[in-house]
Structures are given as structure tokens and as C-alpha cells.
C-alpha positions in Angstrom: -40.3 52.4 64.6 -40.9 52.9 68.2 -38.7 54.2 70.3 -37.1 51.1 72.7 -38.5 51.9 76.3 -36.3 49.1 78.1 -32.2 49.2 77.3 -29.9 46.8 78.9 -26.2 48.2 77.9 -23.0 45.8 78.7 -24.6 44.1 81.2 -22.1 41.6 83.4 -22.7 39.7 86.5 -20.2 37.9 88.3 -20.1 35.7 91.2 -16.7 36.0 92.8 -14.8 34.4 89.9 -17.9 33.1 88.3 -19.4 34.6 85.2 -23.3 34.4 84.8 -23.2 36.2 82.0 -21.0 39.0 80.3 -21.3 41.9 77.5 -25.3 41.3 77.6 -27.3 44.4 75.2 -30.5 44.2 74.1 -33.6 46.6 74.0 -37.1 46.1 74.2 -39.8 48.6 72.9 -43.8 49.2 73.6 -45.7 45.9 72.0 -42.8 43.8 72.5 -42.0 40.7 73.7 -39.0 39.3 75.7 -38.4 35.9 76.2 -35.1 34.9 78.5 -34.4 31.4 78.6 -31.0 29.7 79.9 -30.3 26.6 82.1 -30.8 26.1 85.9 -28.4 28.7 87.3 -27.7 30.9 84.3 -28.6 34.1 85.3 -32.2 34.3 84.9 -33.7 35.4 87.8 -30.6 37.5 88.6 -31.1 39.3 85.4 -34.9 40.2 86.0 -34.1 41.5 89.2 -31.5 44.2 88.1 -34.7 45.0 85.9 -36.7 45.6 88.2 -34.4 47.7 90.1 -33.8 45.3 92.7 -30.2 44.1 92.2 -27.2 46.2 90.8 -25.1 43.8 87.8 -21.3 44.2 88.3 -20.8 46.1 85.1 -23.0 48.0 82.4 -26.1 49.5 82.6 -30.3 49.5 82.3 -32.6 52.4 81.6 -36.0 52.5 81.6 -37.5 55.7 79.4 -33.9 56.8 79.3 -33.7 57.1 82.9 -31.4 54.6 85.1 -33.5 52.1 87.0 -31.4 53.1 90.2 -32.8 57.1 89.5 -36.9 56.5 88.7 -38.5 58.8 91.0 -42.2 56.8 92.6 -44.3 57.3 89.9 -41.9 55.6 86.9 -41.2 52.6 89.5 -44.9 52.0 89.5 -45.1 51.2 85.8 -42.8 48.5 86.5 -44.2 44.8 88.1 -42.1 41.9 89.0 -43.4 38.7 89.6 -40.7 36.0 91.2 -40.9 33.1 92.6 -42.8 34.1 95.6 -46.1 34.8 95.2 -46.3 38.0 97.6 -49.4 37.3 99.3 -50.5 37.7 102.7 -50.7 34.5 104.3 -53.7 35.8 107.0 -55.8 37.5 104.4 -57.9 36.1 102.3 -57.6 35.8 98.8 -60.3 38.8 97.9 -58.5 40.7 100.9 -54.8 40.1 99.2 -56.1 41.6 95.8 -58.5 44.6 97.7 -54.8 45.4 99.3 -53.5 45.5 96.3 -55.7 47.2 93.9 -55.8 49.8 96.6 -51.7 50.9 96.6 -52.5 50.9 92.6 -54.9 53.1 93.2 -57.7 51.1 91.8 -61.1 50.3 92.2 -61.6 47.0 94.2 -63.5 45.6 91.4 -62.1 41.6 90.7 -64.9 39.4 90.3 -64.4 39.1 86.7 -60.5 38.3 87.1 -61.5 35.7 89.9 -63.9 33.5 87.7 -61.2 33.6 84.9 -58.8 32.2 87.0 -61.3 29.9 88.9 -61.1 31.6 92.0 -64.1 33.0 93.0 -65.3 30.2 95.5 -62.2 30.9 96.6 -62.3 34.5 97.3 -63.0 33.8 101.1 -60.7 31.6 102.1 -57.2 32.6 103.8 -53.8 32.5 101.2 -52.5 29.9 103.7 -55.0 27.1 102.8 -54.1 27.6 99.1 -52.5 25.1 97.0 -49.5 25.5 95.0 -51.8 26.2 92.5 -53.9 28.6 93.6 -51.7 30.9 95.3 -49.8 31.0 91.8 -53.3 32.2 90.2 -53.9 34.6 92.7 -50.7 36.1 92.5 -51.2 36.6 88.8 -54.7 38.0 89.4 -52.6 40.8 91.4 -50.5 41.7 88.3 -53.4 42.1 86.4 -54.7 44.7 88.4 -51.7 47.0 88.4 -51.4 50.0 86.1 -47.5 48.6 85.0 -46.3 49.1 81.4 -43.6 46.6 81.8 -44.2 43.0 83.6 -41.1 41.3 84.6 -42.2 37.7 85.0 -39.9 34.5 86.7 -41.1 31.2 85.7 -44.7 32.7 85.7 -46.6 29.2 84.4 -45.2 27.4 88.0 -47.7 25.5 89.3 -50.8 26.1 86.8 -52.6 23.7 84.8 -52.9 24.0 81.2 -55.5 26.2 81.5 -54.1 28.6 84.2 -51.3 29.0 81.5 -53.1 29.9 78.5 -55.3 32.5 80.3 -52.0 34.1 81.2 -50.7 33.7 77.9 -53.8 35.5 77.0 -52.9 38.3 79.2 -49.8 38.6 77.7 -50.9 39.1 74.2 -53.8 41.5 75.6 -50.8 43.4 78.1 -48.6 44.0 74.4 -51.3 44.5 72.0 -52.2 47.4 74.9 -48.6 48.7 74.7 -47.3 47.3 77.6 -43.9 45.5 77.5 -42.8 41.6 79.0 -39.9 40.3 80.1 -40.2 36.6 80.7 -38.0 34.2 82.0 -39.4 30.6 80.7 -38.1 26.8 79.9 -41.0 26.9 77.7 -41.0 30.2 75.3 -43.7 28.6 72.8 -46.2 29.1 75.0 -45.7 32.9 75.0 -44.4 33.1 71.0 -45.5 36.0 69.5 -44.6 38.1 66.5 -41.1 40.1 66.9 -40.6 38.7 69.9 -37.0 38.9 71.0 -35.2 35.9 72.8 -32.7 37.0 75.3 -30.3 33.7 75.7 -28.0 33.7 78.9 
């Protein structure tokens, strides 16, 4: 069996004298699927967070490769994305500018015509992230997750604002991203869409 590369131990978050969630442990291994679903105001996005590094809980613990999140050095970090709510683009650059950006702090060649038809972008490629729709800047945001080099994808309500067919390309990815040996930890009202053998379902 492989060895679990993500390990949430005891985990507890409080918010003065409300509990979002308490004695939380689970682990997720290479190949694998997590889906973490909860009502409005459960925890969700507070948990994906102190994944990513980004938050501290208020008791317990989370280790990626063994190694506290707090403690990765640069290079571990990097094999960690997190996608929230925002979609992190540059609202001046253009959309092909955004993801050349991008692919260069991941080190990669600016090569993104093939992701951009997928996603229906390319006549968009020119035109400024401002001018977007909802939509769009959604897709294009996903188009920069799938040119980083992460192992682990910590997605927040990733199908926001796409179409049916923006969704099952990314579903897609998903599948591709495990069957790779990457990891996903995704927050979702709507888990069937990303269902997929030995998937574990993280409940707040």
C-alpha cells in the first residue's frame, strides 16, 4: 500500500467559543482522492488553508511527506497548489500574459495553446483579465494550476462559475492529475462530479 503523503492528526479549529470542527484525522496517499464537503460555514475553506500552509488550526497537526507544513523548506512548498476563491490573476495582463507569468515562477516552458483551446480560451488569450467574465477568469485560473509542477492540488469550490463543460474538463484533469500520482483535496457541494475509486470523503 502506499505510503500516505498528506496526514492531518487531531485537527481543531475554534472561533472564540465556536467549534468548526474538532478531533479531525485523516490521510491521503499518492493516487488519491479527497472530497471535503460540509454546509455554508463549516470549516471548509478554513481547513484547506491550514493545508496549504496558510493558516495555523488551534490544535493538532498536518504533515506533508512527514514534514510539518509550517517547516517545508521552498522546493516542498512548490509541490503544493491552492486554488480559493480568488482566482489570482492579474487584472492588467492579459490572459496569455497571466499564464506566461506563471509558467515562468514554475519554471516552465510558456507553451499553453493546447490548454487554452481546451478551456475555450484561446480567442481570448489577448484580452486583459479585467474584461473577463465570471466565467472565464474561473477557466483561466484553472489553466494556471495546470501548468504547475504540484503533487498535491488543494481546490475551494473549483466548478464556481463554469458551465457544464468547463467542469468536466476539470474533472478530467483530476482523474489525469491522480492517475499521474498526484494527490486532491477538494472542497465541493457536489462530490459526484469528482467520484472516483477509493476516494475518501472528509465530512466537517
Amino acid at each position: 500500500m502506499t505510503e500516505p503523503a498528506l496526514r492531518g492528526r487531531e485537527l481543531a479549529v475554534w472561533r472564540g467559543e465556536r467549534c468548526l470542527f474538532e478531533r479531525l484525522d485523516f490521510e491521503v496517499s499518492p493516487e488519491q482522492l479527497a472530497l471535503l464537503v460540509g454546509s455554508n460555514g463549516a470549516g471548509k475553506t478554513t481547513l484547506l488553508r491550514i493545508l496549504a500552509g496558510l493558516g495555523l488550526p488551534t490544535e493538532g497537526s498536518v504533515t506533508w511527506r512527514g514534514v510539518a507544513i509550517q517547516e517545508l523548506d521552498s522546493d516542498a512548498r512548490a509541490e503544493i497548489a491552492y486554488r480559493g476563491h480568488l482566482e489570482a490573476l492579474k487584472r492588467d495582463l492579459t490572459v496569455a500574459e497571466n499564464l506566461g507569468f506563471h509558467a515562468a515562477l514554475w519554471g516552465r516552458e510558456p507553451e499553453f495553446d493546447d490548454i487554452l483551446e481546451e478551456l475555450k480560451l484561446r480567442e481570448l488569450a489577448h484580452m486583459r483579465a479585467r474584461y473577463l467574465s465570471a466565467g472565464q477568469r474561473r477557466r483561466a485560473a484553472l489553466a494556471m494550476l495546470k501548468l504547475s509542477n504540484a503533487k498535491l492540488w488543494l481546490l475551494d469550490e473549483p466548478t464556481t462559475n463554469l458551465d457544464s463543460e468547463g467542469r468536466a474538463v476539470l474533472a478530467e484533469w483530476v482523474r489525469l492529475h491522480l492517475r499521474n500520482g498526484g494527490l486532491a483535496v477538494i472542497a465541493t457541494h457536489q462530490p459526484d462530479e469528482f467520484a472516483a475509486p477509493g476516494a475518501l470523503m472528509i465530512e466537517l
